[in-house]
N, C-alpha and C positions, 0 to 999 in steps of 0.2 A: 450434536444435532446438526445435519445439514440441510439446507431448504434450496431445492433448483428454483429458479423463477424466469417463467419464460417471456413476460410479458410485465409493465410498468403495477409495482405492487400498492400505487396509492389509492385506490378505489376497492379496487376487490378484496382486499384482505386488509381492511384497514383495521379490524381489532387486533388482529395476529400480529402484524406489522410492531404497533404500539405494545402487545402485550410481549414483545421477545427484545423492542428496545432497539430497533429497526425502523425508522425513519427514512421515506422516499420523497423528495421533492417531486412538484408538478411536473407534468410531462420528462419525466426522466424513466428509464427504461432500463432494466435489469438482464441481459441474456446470458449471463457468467452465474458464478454459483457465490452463496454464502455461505460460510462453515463457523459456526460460533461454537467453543469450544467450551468454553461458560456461559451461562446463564445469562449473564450479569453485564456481560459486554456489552458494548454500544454501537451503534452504523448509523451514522447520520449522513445521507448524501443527499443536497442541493438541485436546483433544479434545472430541467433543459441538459441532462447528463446520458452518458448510453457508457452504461457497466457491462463489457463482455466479458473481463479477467474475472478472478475469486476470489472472492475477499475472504480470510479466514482470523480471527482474532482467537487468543489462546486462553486470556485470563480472565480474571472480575474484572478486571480495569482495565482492559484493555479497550482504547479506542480508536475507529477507522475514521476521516470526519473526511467528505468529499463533498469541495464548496459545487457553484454553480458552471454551466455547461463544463463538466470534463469530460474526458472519453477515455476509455480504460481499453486498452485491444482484448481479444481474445486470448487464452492462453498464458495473460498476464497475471502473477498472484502477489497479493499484497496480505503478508504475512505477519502480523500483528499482537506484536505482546505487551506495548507499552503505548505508543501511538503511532499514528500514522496520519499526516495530516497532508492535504491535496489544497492548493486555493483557486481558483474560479479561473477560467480559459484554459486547463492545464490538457496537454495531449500526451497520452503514453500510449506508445504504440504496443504490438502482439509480444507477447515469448520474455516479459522483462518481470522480474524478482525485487521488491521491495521488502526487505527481513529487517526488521527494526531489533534484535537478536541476534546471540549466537544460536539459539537453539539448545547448544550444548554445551557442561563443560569445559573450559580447556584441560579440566585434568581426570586424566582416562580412570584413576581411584573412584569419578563419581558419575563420569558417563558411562563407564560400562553396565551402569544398573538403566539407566533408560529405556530402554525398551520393554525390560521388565514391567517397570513403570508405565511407559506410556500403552504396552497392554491390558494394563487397569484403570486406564485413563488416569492417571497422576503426572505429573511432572514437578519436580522442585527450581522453580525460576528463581528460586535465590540464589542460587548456585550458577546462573546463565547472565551471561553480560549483556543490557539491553540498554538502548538509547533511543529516543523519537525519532522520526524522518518528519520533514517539511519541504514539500514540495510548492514554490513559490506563483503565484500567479503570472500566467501567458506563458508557463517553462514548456519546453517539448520535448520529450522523452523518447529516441530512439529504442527500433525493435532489439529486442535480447539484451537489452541494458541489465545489470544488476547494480541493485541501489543498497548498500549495507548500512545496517545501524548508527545512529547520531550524525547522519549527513543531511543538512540543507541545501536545497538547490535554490540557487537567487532568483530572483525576478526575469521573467525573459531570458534564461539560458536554455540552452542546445545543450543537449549531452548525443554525441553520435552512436551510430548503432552498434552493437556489442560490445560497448563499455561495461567497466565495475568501477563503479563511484565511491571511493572508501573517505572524501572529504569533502569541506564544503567545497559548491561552485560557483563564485562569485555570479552575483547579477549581469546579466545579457553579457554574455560570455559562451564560447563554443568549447565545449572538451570534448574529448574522445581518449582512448586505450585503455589500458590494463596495465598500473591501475589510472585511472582518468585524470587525465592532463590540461590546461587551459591549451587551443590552439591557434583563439583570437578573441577577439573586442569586437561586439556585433556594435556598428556604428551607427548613431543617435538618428540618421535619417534613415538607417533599416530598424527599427524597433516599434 
């Protein structure tokens, strides 16, 4: 099931909203898409937010949870099979990939049936390696970052643009590369 929403969904479709398990805070505004792959999943985002990336969750349980004013660039997808959690001030710029998953996998015996699969809409996640993402309040997210599964970013860090963040990143701290690096200590009078 995927639903465009071009405009803030807490008024206008406020049974649909509640009935798919879809929760918009006040004045928060959706221009990005959501793709709920189960029924059963959850989207709870907070208020004073402007969602232009896609959020797509894959299982019953999978949850998106996006605190207060964040901002999601355009183009950005946050891909969802286990959780994904966002907390309050957070900025993610355009073109960045948050996969709390492999997806697939590692052994080619059981992903070369996948596609099979997922052209019946099935997928076996037992088989797929997954871990939460947390995304820590006031963090900022450079454009084309890729953020992979069971990584927390701390409080107030930097990640620079087209990183891949394969661990945690300490609180108010700058990384950047491939794969992402600390490159300094953002100091207590800049924070």
């Amino acid at each position: 099931m995927i639903i465009r929403i071009i405009k803030s969904l807490r008024r206008c479709y406020k049974r649909f909203v509640l009935k798919h398990q879809i929760i918009i805070g006040r004045n928060t505004a959706i221009i990005g898409s959501i793709s709920k792959r189960h029924k059963d999943s959850r989207i709870i985002i907070g208020e004073d937010s402007l969602i232009e990336g896609n959020l797509v969750t894959e299982k019953f349980d999978s949850m998106i949870l996006i605190k207060n004013n964040v901002y999601i660039g355009g183009g950005t997808i946050l891909d969802c099979s286990t959780s994904i959690s966002i907390e309050n001030d957070v900025l993610i710029s355009y073109g960045c990939i948050l996969a709390d998953s492999d997806n697939h996998s590692l052994r080619y015996s059981i992903r070369k049936d996948d596609l099979f699969h997922w052209r019946k809409k099935y997928h076996d996640w037992s088989t797929t390696n997954c871990a939460p993402i947390t995304i820590c309040k006031g963090s900022w997210v450079g454009m084309r970052v890729i953020i992979l599964k069971g990584v927390t970013v701390g409080e107030g860090a930097i990640i620079g643009a087209g990183s891949v963040v394969t661990k945690d990143v300490p609180p108010w701290t700058i990384v950047a590369g491939n794969p992402a690096c600390i490159i300094r200590e953002i100091p207590i009078d800049a924070r």
